[in-house]
C-alpha positions in Angstrom: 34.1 -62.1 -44.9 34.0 -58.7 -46.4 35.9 -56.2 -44.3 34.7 -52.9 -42.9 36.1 -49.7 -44.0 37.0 -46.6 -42.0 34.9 -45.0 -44.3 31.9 -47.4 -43.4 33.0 -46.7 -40.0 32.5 -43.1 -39.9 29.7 -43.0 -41.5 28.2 -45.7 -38.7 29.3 -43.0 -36.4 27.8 -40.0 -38.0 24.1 -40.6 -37.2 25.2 -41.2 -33.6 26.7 -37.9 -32.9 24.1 -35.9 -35.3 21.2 -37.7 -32.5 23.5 -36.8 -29.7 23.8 -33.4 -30.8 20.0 -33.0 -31.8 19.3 -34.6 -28.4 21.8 -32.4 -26.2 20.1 -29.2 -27.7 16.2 -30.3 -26.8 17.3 -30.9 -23.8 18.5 -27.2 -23.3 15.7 -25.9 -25.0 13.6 -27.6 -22.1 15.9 -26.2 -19.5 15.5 -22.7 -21.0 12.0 -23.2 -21.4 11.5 -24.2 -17.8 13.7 -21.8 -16.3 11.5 -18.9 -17.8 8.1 -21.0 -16.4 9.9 -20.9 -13.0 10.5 -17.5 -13.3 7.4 -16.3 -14.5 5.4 -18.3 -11.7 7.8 -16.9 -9.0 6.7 -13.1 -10.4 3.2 -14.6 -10.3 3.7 -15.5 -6.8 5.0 -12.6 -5.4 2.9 -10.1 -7.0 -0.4 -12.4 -5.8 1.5 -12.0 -2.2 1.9 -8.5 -2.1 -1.4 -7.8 -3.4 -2.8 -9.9 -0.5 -0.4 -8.1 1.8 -1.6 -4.4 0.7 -5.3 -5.3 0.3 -6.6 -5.1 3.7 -4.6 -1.7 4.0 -6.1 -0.5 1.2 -9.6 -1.6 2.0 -9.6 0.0 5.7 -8.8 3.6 3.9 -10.7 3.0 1.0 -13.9 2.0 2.5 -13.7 4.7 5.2 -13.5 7.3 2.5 -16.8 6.0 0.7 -18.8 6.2 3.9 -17.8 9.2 4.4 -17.6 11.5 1.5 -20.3 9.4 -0.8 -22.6 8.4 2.1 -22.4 11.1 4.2 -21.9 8.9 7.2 -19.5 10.7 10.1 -16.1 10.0 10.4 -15.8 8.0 13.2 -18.8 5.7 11.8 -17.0 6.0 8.7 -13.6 4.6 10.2 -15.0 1.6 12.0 -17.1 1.1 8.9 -13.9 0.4 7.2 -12.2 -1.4 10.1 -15.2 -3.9 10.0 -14.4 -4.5 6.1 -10.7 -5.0 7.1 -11.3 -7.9 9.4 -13.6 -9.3 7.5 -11.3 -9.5 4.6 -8.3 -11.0 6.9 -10.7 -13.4 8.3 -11.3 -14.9 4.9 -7.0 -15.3 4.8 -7.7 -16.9 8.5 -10.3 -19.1 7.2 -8.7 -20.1 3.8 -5.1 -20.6 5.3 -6.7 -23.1 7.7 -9.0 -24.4 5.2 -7.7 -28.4 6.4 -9.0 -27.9 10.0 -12.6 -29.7 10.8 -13.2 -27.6 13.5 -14.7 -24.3 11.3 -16.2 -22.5 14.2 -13.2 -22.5 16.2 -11.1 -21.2 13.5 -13.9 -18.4 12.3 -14.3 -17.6 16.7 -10.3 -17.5 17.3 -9.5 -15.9 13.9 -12.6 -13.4 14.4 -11.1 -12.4 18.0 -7.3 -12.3 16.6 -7.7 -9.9 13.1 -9.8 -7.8 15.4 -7.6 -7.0 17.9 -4.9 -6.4 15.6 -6.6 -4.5 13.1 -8.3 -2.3 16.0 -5.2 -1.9 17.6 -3.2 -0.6 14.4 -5.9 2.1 14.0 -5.6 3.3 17.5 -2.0 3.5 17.8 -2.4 5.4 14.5 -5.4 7.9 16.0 -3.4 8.7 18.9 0.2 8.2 18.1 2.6 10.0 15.1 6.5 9.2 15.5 9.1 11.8 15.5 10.8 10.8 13.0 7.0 11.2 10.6 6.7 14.5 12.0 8.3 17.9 10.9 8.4 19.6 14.5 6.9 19.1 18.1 4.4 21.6 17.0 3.1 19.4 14.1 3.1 16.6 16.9 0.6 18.2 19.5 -2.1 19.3 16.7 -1.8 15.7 15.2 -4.9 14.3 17.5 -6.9 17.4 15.6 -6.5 15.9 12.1 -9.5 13.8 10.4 -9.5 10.5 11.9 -9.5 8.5 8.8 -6.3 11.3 7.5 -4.8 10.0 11.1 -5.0 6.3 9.9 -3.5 7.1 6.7 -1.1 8.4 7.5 0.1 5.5 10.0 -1.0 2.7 7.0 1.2 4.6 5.1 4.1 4.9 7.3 4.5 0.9 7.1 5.5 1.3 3.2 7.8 4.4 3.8 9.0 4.6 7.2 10.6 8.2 6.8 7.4 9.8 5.4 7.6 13.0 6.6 4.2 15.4 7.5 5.6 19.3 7.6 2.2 21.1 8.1 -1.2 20.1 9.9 -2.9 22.7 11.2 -3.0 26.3 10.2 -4.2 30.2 11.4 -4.6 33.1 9.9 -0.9 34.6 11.4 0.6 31.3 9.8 -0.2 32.3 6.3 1.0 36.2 7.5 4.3 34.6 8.5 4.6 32.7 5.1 4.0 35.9 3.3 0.8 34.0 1.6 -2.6 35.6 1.1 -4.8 33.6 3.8 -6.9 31.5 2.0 -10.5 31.0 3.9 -11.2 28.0 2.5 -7.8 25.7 3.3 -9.0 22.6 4.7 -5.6 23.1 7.0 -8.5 25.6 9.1 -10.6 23.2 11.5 -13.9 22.2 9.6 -17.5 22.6 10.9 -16.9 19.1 12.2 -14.0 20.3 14.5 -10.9 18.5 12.6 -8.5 19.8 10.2 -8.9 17.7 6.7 -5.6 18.2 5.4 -1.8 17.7 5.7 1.5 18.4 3.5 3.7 15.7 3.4 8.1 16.5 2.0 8.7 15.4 -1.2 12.4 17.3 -1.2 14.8 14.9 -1.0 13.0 12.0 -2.6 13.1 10.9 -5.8 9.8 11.9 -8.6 9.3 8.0 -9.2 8.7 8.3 -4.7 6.6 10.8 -5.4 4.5 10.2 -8.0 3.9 7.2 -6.3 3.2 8.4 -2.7 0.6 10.8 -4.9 -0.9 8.6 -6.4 -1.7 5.5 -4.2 -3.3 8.2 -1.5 -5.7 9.6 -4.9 -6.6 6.3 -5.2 -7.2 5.5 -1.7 -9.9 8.7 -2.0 -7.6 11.4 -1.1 -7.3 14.6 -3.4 -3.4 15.4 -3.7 -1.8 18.5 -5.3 2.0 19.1 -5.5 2.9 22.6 -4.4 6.3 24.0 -5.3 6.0 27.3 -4.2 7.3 28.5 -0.8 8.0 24.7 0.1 7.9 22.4 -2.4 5.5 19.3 -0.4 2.5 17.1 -0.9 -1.0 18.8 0.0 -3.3 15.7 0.8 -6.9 16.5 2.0 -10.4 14.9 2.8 -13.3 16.7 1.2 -15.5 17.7 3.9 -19.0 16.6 3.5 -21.7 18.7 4.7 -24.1 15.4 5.1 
């Protein structure tokens, strides 16, 4: 019987650990390889959840703007114009998150009844109530009721992203500009409109960061909003609401 070398031995040996090796390192490639999948679909996730989360926010403003500046409707038409697109959006969440349940006029009755209480109540604590802490002085908080409706609602939708969003200025007279040393401009929109409400408001931008407000600036522009960033006698954020003459 011939006899087996050590040589013939190691080289029986050699193919074993080259697979092992070759084998190890797929399987890490696949581990990589799925760890960036999981990743990617977690971003994916969370990005499709906050976009879902901000939507119906967006949408209540949004809408509200159109009816009123391009369709010349009135504000308060306007406002529930966008309200009714709000809970008709959430009601589709309702409706799809219960999807399973037989009973589709139940869900689509109860669901209807919920989302509109909630959305309705959101905009009235906005119309009626501004915190404190999202007010400059007690003198901003008593002419807050004689902002623009839909500016009122911003500014509450916008509170729930930035809690210490602060308004310094609402409503304006001709001695507040002599005070301020400023020229009085006739045509501020801080002056009440021909419809009775004041369509603007300067939000503090000192002490944030210019990633905050560049930000702040330009999610309200989007919303519909015209923003301009004064950094003259205060430096703040000047949102307004064209006022339509419709």
């Amino acid at each position: 019987m011939e006899r087996i070398s050590d040589k013939d031995i190691e080289w029986l040996l050699k193919p074993n650990q080259d697979f092992n090796y070759k084998t190890e390192e797929r399987l890490e490639k696949v581990q990589k390889l799925s760890f960036k999948r999981k990743v990617i679909r977690f971003g994916l996730w969370a990005l499709l959840i906050l976009t879902l989360t901000i939507l119906p926010f967006f949408l209540l403003i949004k809408t509200s703007i159109y009816l009123n500046i391009d369709q010349g409707l009135n504000g308060w038409v306007s406002l529930f114009g966008g309200i009714g697109a709000t809970v008709a959006i959430l009601l589709v969440y309702v409706v799809m998150l219960f999807r399973k349940v037989k009973n589709k006029k139940l869900i689509f009755r109860y669901g209807l009844g919920g989302v509109g209480a909630l959305v309705g109540g959101f905009c009235l604590y906005g119309l009626l109530y501004v915190s404190s802490v999202n007010a400059k002085s007690d003198s901003v908080k008593e002419v807050y009721r004689s902002l623009h409706p839909i500016l009122r609602v911003a500014v509450a939708t916008t509170t729930l992203a930035e809690g210490d969003l602060v308004i310094t200025d609402i409503k304006r007279s001709t001695e507040d500009y002599t005070k301020m040393g400023l020229p009085i401009n006739q045509s501020s929109l801080h002056f009440p409109q021909p419809d009775g409400y004041v369509h603007a408001i300067d939000l503090r931008t000192k002490g944030h960061s210019e990633f905050r407000n560049f930000m702040l600036s330009n999610s309200l522009r989007l919303m519909g909003f015209k923003t301009l960033r004064h950094v003259g006698t205060a430096d703040h954020l000047h949102i307004s609401l064209p006022y339509s003459e419709h």
